[in-house]
N, C-alpha and C positions, 0 to 999 in steps of 0.2 A: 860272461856273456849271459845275458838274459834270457830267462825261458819264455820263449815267443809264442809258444804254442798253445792252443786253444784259440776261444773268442769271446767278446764281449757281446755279455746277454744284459735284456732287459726284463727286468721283473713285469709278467703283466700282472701282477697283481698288487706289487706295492709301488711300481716303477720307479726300483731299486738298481744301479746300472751294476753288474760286477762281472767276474771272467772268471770260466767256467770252461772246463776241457768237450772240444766238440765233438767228439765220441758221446752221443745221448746218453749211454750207459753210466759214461762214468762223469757226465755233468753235474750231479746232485741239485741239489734245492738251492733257492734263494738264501743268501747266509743273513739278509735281513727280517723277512716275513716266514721263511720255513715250506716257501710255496714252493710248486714244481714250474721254471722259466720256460721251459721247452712249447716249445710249436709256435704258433704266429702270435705275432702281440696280438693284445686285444687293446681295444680304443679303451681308453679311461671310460668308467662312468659318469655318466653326463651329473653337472652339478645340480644342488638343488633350485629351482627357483629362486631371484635373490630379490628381496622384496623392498623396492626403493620411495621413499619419504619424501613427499615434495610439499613445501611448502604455497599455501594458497592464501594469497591475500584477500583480505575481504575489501567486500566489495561494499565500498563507500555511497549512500543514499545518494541518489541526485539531488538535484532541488526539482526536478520532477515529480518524486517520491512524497519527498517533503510536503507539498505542497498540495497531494492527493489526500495523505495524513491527516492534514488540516482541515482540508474542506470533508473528509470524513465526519472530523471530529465536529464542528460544528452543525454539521447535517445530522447528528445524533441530539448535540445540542438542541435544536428547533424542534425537532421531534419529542423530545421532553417535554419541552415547555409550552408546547400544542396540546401534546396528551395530560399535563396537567391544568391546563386552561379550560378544555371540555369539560375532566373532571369537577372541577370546581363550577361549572355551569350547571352542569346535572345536581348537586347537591343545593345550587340557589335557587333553583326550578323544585327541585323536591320541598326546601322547606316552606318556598314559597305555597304551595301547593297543601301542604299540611296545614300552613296557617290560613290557608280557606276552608280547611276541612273545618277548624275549631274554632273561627271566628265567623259570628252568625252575622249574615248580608243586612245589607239594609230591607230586601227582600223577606227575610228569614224573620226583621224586630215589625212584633204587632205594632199596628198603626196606634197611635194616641186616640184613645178617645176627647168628647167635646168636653167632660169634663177637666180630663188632664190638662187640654189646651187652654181650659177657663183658670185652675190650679195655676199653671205656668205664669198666666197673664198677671195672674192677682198676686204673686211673690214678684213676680220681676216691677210691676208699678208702685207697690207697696211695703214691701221690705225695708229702703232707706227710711224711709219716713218711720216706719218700725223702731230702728235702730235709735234713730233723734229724738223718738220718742221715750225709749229708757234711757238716755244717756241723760236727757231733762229730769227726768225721774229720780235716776241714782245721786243729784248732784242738787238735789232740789235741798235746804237747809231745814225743813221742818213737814210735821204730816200733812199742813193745809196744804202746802205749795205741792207734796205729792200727789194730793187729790187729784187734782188738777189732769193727772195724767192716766189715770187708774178709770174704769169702768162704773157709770153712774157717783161719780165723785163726791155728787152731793148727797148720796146716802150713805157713801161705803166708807166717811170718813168718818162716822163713830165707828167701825167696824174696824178701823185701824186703829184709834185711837187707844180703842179697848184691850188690842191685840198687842200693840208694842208695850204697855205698862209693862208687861214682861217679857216681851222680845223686841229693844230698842231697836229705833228703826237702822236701814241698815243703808246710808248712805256713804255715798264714794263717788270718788273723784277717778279710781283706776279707768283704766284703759280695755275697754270692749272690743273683741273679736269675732263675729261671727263663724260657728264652726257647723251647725246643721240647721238644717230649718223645711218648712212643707206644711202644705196645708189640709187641717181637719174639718172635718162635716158635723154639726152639732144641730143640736134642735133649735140654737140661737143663730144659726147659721152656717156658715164657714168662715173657721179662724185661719191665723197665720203661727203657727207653733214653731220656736224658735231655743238653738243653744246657744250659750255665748261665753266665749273665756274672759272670764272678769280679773284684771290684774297678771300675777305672775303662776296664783296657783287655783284660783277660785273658778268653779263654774255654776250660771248660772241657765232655768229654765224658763221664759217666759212667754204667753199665751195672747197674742193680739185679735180682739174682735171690732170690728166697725160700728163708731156711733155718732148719730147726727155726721157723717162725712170724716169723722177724724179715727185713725187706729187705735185703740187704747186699752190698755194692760187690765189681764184679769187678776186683779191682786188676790183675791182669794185662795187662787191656785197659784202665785209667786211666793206669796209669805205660809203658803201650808196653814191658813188662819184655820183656830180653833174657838170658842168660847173660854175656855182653859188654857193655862199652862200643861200642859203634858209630864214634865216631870215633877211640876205640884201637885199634880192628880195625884201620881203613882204612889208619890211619898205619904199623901193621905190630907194632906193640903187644902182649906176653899171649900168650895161647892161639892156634894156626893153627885153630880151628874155633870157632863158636858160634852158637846160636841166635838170631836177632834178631825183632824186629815194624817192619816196615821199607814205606815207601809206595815206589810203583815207577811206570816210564814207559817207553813203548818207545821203543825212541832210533833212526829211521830214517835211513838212508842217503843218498848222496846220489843215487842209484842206484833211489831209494825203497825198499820194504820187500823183507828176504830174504825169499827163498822158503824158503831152510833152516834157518833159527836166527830167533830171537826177541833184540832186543839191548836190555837190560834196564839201565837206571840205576836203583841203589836207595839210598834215602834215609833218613837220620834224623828225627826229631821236635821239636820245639820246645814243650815244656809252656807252656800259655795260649794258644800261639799255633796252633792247628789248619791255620790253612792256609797256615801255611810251612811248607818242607818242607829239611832243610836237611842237611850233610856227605855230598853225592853222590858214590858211587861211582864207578871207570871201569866201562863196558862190560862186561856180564853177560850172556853168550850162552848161550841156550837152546834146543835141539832142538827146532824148533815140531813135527814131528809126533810127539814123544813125549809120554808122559803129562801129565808135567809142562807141556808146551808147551801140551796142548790145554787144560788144565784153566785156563794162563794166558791164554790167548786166550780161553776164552769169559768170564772174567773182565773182561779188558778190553769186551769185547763188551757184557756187561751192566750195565759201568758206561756207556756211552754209551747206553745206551735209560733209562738214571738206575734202574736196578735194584741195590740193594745187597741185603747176603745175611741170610738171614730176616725178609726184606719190611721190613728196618730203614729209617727215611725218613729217617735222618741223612749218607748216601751223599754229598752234596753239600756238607759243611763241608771237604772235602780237597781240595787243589789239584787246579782243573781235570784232566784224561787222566789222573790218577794211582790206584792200587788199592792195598788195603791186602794184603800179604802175612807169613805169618810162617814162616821159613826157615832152613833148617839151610845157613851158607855155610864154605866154606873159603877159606885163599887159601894161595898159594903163592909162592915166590920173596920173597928179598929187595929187591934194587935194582929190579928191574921186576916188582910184583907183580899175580900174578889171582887173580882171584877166580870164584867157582864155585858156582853154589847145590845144592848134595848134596842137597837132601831138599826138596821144599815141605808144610810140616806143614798149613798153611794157609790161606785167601784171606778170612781175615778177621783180626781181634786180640783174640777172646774167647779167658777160660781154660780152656776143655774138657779138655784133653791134661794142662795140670800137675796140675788137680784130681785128673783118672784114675789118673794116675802116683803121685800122692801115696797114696790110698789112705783108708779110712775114717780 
């Protein structure tokens, strides 16, 4: 028979079920946890928090959404491209605005005087006729028919005749450009001073003065005419004296410049070519404070402030430091020869002087 006796306890501590004699005394401990079973259960301890995971769908844009999105985006857009459209307004306002500062009004440019207006009239009526008239010139076959076209013709063609023996005349058929031109103030009047590009590489300079109603070439100042050959002189050649149209340079020291002399290299010409300058002299001393000296110094003088002589604006086709002079030279000695400028007729290369001489 079974032993019935006792009763069945609950562990409240590990809530362990087992049987246990109910005499407290002699019930003993839980035979699972070691705990003492006795007196009233106690309720479990409550569990801990249990912490549950749910899933959340997202939540898909409307087309509401969408469509705010958009016009967002766009309204950013416009905004841009306003605020870059101002910008670029202000900066064509600005440079507009600069290019007033630095471009002088019609207010701002001196009026023309009567002169200018008279200079204007007389190159815009007479320039072609200018041009027709060296192109007849350049393409004429012999010096008469030159004549023809040159300044008092019927004196100045011994003067050419004489000239070309050794400077063959120098006709051409090439093709004439006009590249500068403007009008000078001379004691003979006012001319028409003119460049022209002759053919592919040549230029030339020539000087129109009005006579009896027609425009006509001062050949004196076209051919650079001398009495002489210039580099027959030098060589020792012909006559001990002769007139030339010669470009000049001062030739300083090493000492730098004399105080007493002026030392002068003077130079021949090269037709077409203006700004070579070429068969240079020795050593040309000049009394700088005599007449001559001064007259040549303030020459040089005014070619460096770029002033040539009757407000001519062609001053600057001749080689750099160099002046146009026309001079009465001698020289002297054989084996070591000098040279010596007797006379300065000059400090330019128009014909004034042969015209006068010559006579009506």
């Amino acid at each position: 028979m079974s032993d019935t006796s006792g009763a069945w306890y609950h562990c409240t501590r590990c809530g362990s079920l087992f049987k246990a004699s109910a005499d407290p005394e002699r019930r003993g401990t839980c035979p699972d946890c070691g705990g003492d079973p006795g007196g009233e259960e106690e309720a479990p301890a409550p569990a801990g928090p249990v912490k549950v995971r749910r899933k959340i769908r997202k939540k898909q844009p409307s087309r509401t959404s969408s469509r705010g999105g958009e016009g967002r985006k766009a309204k950013a857009l416009m905004v841009f491209v306003i605020v870059w459209v101002v910008l670029l307004g202000l900066w064509a306002i600005s440079l507009h605005r600069r290019g007033k500062s630095t471009t002088p009004s019609a207010s701002d440019t001196p009026p023309l005087s009567s002169e200018d207006i008279e200079d204007q009239r007389l190159v815009r009526d007479h320039l072609d006729a200018c041009g027709n008239r060296l192109m007849e010139f350049l393409r004429a076959p012999d010096t008469g028919a030159q004549a023809l076209h040159v300044l008092g013709g019927g004196r100045t063609v011994q003067r050419m005749a004489r000239v070309q023996q050794f400077n063959p005349s120098n006709t051409t058929d090439e093709a004439l450009e006009i590249k500068r031109y403007g009008v000078i103030r001379t004691p003979e009047g006012r001319g028409i001073e003119s460049f022209w590009k002759l053919g592919e590489e040549k230029s030339i300079e020539v000087v129109f003065f009005e006579e009896e109603g027609e425009w006509k070439i001062d050949w004196d100042a076209y051919a650079r005419a001398g009495s002489e050959s210039w580099p027959l002189f030098l060589a020792g050649r012909g006559r001990g004296q002769g007139e030339f149209r010669l470009l000049a340079r001062e030739r300083i020291g090493a000492d730098g410049e004399d105080e007493e002399f002026i030392g002068l290299v003077l130079y021949g010409t090269r037709f077409g070519y203006p700004g070579e300058a070429v068969s240079p002299s020795p050593e040309v001393k000049v009394e700088r404070n005599s007449p001559m000296g001064r007259q040549i110094e303030d020459a040089f003088k005014a070619r460096k402030q770029g002033i040539a002589p009757f407000g001519s604006k062609l001053g600057d086709v001749d080689p750099e430091g160099m002046i146009r002079l026309r001079v009465r030279v001698s020289r002297r000695g054989e084996e070591e020869r000098v040279f010596q400028i007797d006379e300065l007729l000059a400090c330019h290369w128009l014909g004034f002087a042969e015209r006068a001489a010559a006579g009506p």
